[in-house]
N, C-alpha and C positions, 0 to 999 in steps of 0.2 A: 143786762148787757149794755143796755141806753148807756148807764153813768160811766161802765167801764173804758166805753169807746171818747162819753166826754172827758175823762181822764185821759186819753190820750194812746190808751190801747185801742188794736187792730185784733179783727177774726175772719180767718180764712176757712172757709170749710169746715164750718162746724156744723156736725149732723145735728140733727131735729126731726122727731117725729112729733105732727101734727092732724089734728082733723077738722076737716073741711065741716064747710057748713050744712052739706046733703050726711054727713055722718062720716063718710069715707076716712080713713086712716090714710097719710102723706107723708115720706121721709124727703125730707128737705135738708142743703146745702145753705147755710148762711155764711156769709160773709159783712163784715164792715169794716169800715174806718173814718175815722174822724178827718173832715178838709177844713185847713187850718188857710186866713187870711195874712198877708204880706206880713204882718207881724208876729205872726206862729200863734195867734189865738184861733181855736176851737170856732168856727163860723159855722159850721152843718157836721150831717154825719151823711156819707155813702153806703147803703146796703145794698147784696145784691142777693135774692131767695132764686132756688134751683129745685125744680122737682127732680127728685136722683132715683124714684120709686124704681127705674127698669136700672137701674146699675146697680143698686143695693139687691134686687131677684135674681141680676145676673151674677153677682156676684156669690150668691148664697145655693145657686143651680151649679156653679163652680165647686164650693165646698162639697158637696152633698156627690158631686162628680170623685170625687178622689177619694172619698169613704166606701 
């Protein structure tokens, strides 16, 4: 995802599941993008990580509600 974002693409919420270093399993929200300096090169990249673990439970106590 690094090169993709120094190519010049952007990611908005992109899920991820990940586990933590006590073991635990984590669905996480990624986002990035590339910040570009006064002359449109690539100078850093912005990310921002979201734990979503109770939106992705509520989300599936939703499902499971309509079934």
């Amino acid at each position: 995802m690094r090169n993709r974002v120094l190519r010049g693409e952007s990611f908005i919420g992109l899920g991820l599941r990940r586990q933590k270093r006590d073991g635990t399993q984590v669905n996480i929200s990624f986002s990035a993008a590339p910040l570009c300096d006064s002359h449109g090169n690539i100078a850093d990249i912005v990310g921002i990580l979201a734990d979503i673990i109770e939106q992705k439970r509520m989300v599936d106590e939703l499902r499971y509600a309509k079934n």
